[in-house]
N, C-alpha and C positions, 0 to 999 in steps of 0.2 A: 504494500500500500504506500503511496507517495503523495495523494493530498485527498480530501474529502471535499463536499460541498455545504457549506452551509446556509442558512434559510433565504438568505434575500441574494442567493446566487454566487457569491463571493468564493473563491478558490481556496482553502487552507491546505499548507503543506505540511504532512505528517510523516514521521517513520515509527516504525516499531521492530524493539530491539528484546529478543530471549522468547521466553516461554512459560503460560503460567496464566494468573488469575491477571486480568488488566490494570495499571495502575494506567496513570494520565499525569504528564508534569505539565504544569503552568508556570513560564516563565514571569520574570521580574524587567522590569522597566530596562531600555535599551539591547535585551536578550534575545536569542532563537535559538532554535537548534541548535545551530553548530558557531554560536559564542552565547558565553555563560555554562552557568552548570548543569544544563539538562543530559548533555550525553557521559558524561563523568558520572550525574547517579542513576539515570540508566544502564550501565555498563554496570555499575556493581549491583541493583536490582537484578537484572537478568535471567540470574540464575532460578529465580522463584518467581517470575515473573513476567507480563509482557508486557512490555512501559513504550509508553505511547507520548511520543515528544513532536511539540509541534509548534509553525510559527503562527505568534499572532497577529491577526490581523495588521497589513501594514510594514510589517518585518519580514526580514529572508527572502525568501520563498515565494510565501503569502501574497494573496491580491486584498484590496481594498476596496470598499462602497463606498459612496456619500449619500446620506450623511452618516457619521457614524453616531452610535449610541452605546452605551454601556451593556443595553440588551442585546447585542449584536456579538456582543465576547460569550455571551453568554450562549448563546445560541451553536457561537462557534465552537465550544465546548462540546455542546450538547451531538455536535455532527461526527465527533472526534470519539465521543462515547458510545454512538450509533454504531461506529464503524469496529469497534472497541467489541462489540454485541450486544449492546445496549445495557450495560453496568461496569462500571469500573470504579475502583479506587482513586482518588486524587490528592496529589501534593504540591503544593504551592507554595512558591520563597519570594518573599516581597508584594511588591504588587499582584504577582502573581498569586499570592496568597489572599489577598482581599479579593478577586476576582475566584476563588475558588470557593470561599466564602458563602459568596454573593450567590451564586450558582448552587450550593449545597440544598435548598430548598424548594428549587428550582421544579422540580421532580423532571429530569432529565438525565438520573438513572446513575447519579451519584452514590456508592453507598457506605462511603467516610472518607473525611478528607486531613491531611495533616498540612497544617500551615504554620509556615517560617516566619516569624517574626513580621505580619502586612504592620505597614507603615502606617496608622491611623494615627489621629490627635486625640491625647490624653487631655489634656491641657487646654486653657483658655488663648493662652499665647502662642502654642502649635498651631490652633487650630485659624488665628490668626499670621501667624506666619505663612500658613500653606495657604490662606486665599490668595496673600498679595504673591507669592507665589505663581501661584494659579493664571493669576492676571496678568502677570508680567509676561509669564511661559504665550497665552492665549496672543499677547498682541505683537511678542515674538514671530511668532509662526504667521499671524495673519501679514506681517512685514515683509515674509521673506525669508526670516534673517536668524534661519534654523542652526547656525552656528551659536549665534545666541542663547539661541532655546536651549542647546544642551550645555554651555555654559553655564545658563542660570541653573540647570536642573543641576549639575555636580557641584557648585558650592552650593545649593539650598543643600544637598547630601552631605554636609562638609567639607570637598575636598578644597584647600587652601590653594586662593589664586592663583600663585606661581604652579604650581600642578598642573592648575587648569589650562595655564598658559601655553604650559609645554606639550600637554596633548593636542590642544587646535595647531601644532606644527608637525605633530605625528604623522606617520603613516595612516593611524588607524580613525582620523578624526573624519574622512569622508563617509566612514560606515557609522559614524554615529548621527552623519549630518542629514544622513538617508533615510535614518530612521526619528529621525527630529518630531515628525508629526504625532505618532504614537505616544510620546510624551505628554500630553494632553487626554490622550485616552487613557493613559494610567490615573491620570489625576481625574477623570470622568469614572474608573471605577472605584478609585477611593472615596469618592462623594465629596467634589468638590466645592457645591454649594453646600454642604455642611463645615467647610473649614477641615475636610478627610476624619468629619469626628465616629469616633466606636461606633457604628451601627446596631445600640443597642438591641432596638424590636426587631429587625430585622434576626442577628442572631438566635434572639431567644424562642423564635419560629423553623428552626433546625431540628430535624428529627432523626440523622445519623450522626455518628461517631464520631467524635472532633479528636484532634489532638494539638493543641495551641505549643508551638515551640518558639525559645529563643535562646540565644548565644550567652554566654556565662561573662565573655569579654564584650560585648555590643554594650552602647550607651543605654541609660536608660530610657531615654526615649522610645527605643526601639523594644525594651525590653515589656515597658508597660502594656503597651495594643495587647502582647501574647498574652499576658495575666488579665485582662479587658475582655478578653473576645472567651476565655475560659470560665472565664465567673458569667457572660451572657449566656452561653450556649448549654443547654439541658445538658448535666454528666459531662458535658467536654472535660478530657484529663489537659493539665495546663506539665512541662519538663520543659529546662533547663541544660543544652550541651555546655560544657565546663571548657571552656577557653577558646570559645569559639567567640564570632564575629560575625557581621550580616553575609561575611564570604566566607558559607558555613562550607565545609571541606565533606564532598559528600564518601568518605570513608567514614566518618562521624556521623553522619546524619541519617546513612541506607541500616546500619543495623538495627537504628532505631525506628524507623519506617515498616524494615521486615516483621518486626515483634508487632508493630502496632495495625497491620494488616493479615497480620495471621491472626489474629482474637479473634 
């Protein structure tokens, strides 16, 4: 299998890698297949499994509609699950993780999901920080001036200017500048007209098996959503990997995936 169709026509491109009951990875903001961490814990899944890695909308592969919607990830999930046999497991790191979320109640044949630390606002301050975020990113992109866009999205992440400066001369800055658009679609499924805050009722409307993770070395920031989204969600178990980081190492992360999809 090499890509799916999902609802409003749009092309997603898939692979699936081993043998086994379905899992589904949802990548995290500026990711696809084959950059970021989906084929690294695919590859160690494998063995117990058939993990199903795919680009989203917009990235890689992938083709795009307009206009987009946050239900349209959702949907494209739901095509990816189809092809899948219609249930699969899902895991989600980052954005990716709030989108996997978001879809968990879907009834589109999800039937537990484990998520990486999604980036939500705990906070009053977050949650204003990530509008004007949001704003800046929107009138970025409506400019042009997608260099920017992923500019402002890696310091609003932290990363210190000079950093930033020295990737816009990289090699690898035209493949971020490619996928610049999508950067707004993450921030459309964190729930950007909330300030990306915890989706309370939403969560607490989940009726499979959560498993809320986060990194032992990640800021707290990052760390509170996990404990948020665990205390929302019916029985979701909330762990903790011990020196890890939002760039969680998926030798660390697949063992504890395997235990939590074999339950």
């Amino acid at each position: 299998m090499t890509s799916v169709v999902s609802a409003d026509g749009t092309t997603i491109a898939c692979t699936a890698t081993g043998n086994g009951p379905a899992v589904v990875f949802v990548d995290g903001a500026l990711c696809h297949r084959n950059f970021g961490p989906a084929r690294a814990v695919a590859e160690q899944l494998a063995a117990h499994h058939t993990v199903y890695t795919y680009d989203r909308r917009g990235r890689g592969t992938s083709g795009d509609t307009a206009p987009y919607a946050a239900e349209r990830e959702v949907e494209d999930l739901a095509a990816v699950i189809a092809a899948a046999g219609g249930s699969a497991a899902v895991v989600g790191i980052s954005s990716g993780a709030a989108l996997a979320l978001r879809a968990a109640s879907s009834g589109i044949g999800i039937s537990r999901v484990a998520a990486y630390e999604p980036p939500f606002s705990t906070e009053d301050g977050q949650r204003e920080r990530f509008t004007a975020y949001a704003a800046g990113l929107s009138a970025d992109l409506a400019d042009g001036r997608r260099g920017d866009a992923v500019a402002r999205f890696m310091t609003f992440v932290g990363a210190p200017e000079p950093v930033v400066e020295q990737l816009r001369s990289s090699p690898a800055w035209p493949a971020f500048e490619a996928v610049a658009p999508t950067l707004a679609y993450d921030a459309a499924v964190l729930g950007a007209a909330s300030g990306a805050g915890v989706p309370v009722d939403a969560l607490a409307g989940i009726t499979v098996p959560v498993l809320a993770l986060d990194g032992g070395a990640s800021p707290e920031l990052l760390r509170a959503p996990a404990r948020a989204v665990a205390a929302a969600v019916p029985g979701a178990e909330y762990r903790t990997l011990p020196d890890q980081t939002h760039e969680v190492a998926a030798d660390v992360l697949a063992p504890v995936l395997l235990k939590f999809f074999a339950a």
